[in-house]
TORPA-4810 file (N, C-alpha, C, O; in nm, 3 decimals):
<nodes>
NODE_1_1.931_0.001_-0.724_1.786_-0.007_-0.720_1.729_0.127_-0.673_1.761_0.176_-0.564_X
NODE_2_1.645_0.182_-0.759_1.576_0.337_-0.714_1.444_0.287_-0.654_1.338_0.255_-0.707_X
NODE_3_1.501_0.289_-0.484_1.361_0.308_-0.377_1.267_0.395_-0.371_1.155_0.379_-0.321_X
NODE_4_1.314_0.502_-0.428_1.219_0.579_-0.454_1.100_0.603_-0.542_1.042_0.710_-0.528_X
NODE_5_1.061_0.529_-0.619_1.018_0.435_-0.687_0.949_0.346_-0.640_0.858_0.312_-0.715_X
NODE_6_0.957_0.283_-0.527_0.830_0.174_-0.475_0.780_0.276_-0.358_0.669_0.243_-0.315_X
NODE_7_0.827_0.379_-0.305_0.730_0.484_-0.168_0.684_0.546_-0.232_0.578_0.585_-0.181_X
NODE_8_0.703_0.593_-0.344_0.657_0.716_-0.453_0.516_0.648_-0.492_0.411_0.710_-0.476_X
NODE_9_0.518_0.503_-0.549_0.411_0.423_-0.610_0.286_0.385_-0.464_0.165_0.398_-0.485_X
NODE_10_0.319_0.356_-0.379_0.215_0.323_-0.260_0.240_0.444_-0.191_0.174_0.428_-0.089_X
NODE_11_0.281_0.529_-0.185_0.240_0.679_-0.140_0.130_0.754_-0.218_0.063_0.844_-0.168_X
NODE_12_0.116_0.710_-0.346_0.065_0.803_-0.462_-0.062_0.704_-0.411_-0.160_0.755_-0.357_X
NODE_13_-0.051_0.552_-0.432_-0.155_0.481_-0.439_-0.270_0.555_-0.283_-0.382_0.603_-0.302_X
NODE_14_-0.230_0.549_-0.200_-0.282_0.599_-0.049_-0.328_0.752_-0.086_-0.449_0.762_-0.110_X
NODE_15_-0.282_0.825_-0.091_-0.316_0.941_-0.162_-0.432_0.900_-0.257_-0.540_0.920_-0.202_X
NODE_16_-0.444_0.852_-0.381_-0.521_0.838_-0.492_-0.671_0.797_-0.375_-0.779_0.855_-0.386_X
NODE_17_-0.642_0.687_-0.271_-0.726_0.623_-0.221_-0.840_0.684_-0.115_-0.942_0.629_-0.075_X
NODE_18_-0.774_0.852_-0.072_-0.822_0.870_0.018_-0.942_0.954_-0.073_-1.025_1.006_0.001_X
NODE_19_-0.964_0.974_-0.205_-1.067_1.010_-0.275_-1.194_0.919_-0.266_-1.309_0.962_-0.272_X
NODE_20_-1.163_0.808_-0.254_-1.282_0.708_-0.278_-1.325_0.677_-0.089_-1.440_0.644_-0.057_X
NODE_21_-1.251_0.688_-0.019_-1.305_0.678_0.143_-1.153_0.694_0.218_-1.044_0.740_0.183_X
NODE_22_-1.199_0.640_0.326_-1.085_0.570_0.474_-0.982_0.466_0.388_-1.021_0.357_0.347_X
NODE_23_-0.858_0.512_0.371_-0.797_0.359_0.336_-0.754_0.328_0.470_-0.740_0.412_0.559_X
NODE_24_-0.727_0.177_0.484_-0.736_0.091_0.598_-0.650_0.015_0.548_-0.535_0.031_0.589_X
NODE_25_-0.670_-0.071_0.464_-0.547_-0.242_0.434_-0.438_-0.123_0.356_-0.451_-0.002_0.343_X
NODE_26_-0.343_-0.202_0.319_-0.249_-0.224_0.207_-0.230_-0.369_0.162_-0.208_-0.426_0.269_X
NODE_27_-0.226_-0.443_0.083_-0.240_-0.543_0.056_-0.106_-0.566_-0.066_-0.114_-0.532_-0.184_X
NODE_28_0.016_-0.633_0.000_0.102_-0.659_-0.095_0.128_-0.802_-0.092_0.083_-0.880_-0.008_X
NODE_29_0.217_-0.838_-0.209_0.310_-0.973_-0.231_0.406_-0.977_-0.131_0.446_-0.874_-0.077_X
NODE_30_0.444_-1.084_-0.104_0.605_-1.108_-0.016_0.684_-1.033_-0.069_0.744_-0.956_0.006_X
NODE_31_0.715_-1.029_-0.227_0.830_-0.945_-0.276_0.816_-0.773_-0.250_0.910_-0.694_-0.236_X
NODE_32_0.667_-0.742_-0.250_0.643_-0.615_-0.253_0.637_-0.541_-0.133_0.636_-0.419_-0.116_X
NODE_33_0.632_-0.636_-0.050_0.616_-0.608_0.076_0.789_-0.605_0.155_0.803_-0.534_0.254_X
NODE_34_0.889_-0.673_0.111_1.026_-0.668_0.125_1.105_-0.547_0.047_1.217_-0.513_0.085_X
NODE_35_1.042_-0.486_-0.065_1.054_-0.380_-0.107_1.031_-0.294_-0.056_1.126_-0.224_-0.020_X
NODE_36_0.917_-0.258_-0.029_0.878_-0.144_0.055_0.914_-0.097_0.203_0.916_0.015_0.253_X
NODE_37_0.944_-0.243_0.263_0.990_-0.227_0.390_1.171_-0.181_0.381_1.212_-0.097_0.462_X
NODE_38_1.275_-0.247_0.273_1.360_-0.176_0.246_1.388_-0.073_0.224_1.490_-0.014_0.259_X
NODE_39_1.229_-0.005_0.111_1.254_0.138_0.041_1.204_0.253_0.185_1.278_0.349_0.205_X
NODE_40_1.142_0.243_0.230_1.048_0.329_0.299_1.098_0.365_0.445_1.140_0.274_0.516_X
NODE_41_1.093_0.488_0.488_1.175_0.560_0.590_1.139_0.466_0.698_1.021_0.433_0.708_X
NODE_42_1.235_0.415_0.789_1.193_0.362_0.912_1.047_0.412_0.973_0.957_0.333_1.001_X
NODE_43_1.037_0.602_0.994_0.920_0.647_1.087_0.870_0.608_0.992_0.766_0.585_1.054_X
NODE_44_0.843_0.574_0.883_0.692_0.541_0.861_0.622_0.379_0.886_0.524_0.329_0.832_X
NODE_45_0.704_0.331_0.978_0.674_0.172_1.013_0.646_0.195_1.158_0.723_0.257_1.231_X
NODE_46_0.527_0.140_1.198_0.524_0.099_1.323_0.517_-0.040_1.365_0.520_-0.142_1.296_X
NODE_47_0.508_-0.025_1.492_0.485_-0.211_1.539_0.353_-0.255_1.443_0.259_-0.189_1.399_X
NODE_48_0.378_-0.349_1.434_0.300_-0.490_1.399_0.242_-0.421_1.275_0.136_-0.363_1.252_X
NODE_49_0.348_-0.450_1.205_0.330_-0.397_1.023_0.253_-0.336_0.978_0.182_-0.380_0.887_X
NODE_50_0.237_-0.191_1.035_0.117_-0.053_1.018_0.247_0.033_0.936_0.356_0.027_0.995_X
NODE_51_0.244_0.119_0.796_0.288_0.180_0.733_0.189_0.310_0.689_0.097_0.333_0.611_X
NODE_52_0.265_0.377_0.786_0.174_0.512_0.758_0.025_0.493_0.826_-0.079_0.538_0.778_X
NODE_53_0.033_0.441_0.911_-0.122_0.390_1.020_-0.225_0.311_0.931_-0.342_0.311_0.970_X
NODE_54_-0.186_0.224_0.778_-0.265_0.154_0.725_-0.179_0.030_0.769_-0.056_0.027_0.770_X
NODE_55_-0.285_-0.099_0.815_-0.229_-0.184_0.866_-0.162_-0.301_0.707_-0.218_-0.292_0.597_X
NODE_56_-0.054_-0.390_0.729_-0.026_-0.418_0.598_-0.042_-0.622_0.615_-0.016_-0.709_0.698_X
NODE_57_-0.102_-0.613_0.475_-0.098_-0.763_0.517_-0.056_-0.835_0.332_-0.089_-0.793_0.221_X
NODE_58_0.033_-0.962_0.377_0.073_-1.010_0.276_0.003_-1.111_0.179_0.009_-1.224_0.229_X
NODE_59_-0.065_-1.112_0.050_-0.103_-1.206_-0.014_-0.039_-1.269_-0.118_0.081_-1.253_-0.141_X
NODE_60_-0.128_-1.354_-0.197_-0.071_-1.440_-0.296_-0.080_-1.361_-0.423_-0.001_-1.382_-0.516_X
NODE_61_-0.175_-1.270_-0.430_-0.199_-1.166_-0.552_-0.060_-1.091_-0.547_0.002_-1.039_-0.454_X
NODE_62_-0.029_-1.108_-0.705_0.081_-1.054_-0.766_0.094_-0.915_-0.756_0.204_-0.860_-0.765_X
NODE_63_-0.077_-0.815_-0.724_-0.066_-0.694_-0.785_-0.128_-0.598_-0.636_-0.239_-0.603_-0.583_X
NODE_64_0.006_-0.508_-0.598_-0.060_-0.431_-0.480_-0.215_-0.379_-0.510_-0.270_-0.385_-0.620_X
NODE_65_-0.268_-0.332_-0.397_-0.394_-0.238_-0.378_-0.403_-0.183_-0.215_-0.360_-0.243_-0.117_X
NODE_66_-0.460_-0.072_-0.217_-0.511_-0.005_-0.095_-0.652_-0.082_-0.090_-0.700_-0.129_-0.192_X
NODE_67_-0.712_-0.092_0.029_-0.850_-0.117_0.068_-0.894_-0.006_0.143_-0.841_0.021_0.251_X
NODE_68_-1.025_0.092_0.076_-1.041_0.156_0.119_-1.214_0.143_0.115_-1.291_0.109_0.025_X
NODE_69_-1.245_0.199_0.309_-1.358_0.192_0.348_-1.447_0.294_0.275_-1.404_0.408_0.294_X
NODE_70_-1.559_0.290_0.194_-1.641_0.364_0.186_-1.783_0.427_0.264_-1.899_0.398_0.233_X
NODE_71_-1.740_0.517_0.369_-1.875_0.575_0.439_-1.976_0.564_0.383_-2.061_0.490_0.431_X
NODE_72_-1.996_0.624_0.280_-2.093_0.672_0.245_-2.229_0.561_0.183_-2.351_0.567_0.196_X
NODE_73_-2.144_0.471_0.116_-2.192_0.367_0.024_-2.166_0.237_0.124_-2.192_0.127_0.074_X
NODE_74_-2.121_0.238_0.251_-2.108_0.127_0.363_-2.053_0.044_0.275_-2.139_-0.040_0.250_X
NODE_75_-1.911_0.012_0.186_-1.890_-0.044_0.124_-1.721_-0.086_0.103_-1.655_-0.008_0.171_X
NODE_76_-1.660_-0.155_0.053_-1.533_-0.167_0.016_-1.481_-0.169_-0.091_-1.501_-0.259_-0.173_X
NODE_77_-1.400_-0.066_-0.112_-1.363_0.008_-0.281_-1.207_-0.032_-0.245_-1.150_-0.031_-0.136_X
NODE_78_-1.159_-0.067_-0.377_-1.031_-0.097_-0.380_-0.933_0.037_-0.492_-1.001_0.118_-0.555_X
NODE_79_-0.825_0.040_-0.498_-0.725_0.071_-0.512_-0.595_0.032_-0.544_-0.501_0.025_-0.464_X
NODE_80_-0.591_0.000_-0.703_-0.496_-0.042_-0.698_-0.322_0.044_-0.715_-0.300_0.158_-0.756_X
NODE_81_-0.230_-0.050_-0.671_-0.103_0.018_-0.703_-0.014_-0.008_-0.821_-0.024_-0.117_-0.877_X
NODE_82_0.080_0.089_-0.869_0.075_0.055_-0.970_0.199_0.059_-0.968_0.254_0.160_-1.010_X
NODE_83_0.276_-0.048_-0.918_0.406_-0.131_-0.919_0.518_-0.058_-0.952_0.561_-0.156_-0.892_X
NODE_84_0.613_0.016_-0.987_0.701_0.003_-1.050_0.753_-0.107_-1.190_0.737_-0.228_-1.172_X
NODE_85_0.787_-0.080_-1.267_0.828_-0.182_-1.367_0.955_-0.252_-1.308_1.054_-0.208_-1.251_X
NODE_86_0.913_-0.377_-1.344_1.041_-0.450_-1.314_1.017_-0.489_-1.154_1.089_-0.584_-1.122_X
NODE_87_0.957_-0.453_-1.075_0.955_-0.490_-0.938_0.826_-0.515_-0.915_0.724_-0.472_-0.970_X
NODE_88_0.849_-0.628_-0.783_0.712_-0.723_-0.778_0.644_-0.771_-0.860_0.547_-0.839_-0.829_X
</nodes>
């Protein structure tokens, strides 16, 4: 399995995100979220499931996204990720 490949995809996604504001959530599946926590360097996990200082929380939606705060527009712009094939 190439891990590099699911940090590459929600690294890029966080990156892509910080154009549109503050990203804040990550928002994955159970599966995507067991991926990433496999693929992704220990330092980038802290206590109570913060990856890369965006806090992470698990849903029923099949398809990752960043949640990112918009200053400007006092608003919430999303971000989505764009999976790897074959995973999640």
């Amino acid at each position: 399995m190439n891990t590099d490949a699911v940090t590459q995809a929600v690294n890029f996604a966080i990156l892509v995100a910080h154009r549109l504001g503050e990203p804040r959530v990550l928002e994955l599946s159970h599966p995507q979220y067991r991926q990433l926590r496999r693929a992704a360097d220990p330092a980038d996990w802290s206590l109570r499931s913060t990856y890369r200082g965006l806090r992470v929380v698990e849903t029923d939606e099949p398809d990752g996204r960043v949640l990112v705060w918009d200053r400007m527009r006092e608003t919430e712009m999303v971000q989505r990720i764009d999976w790897p094939a074959g995973r999640g």
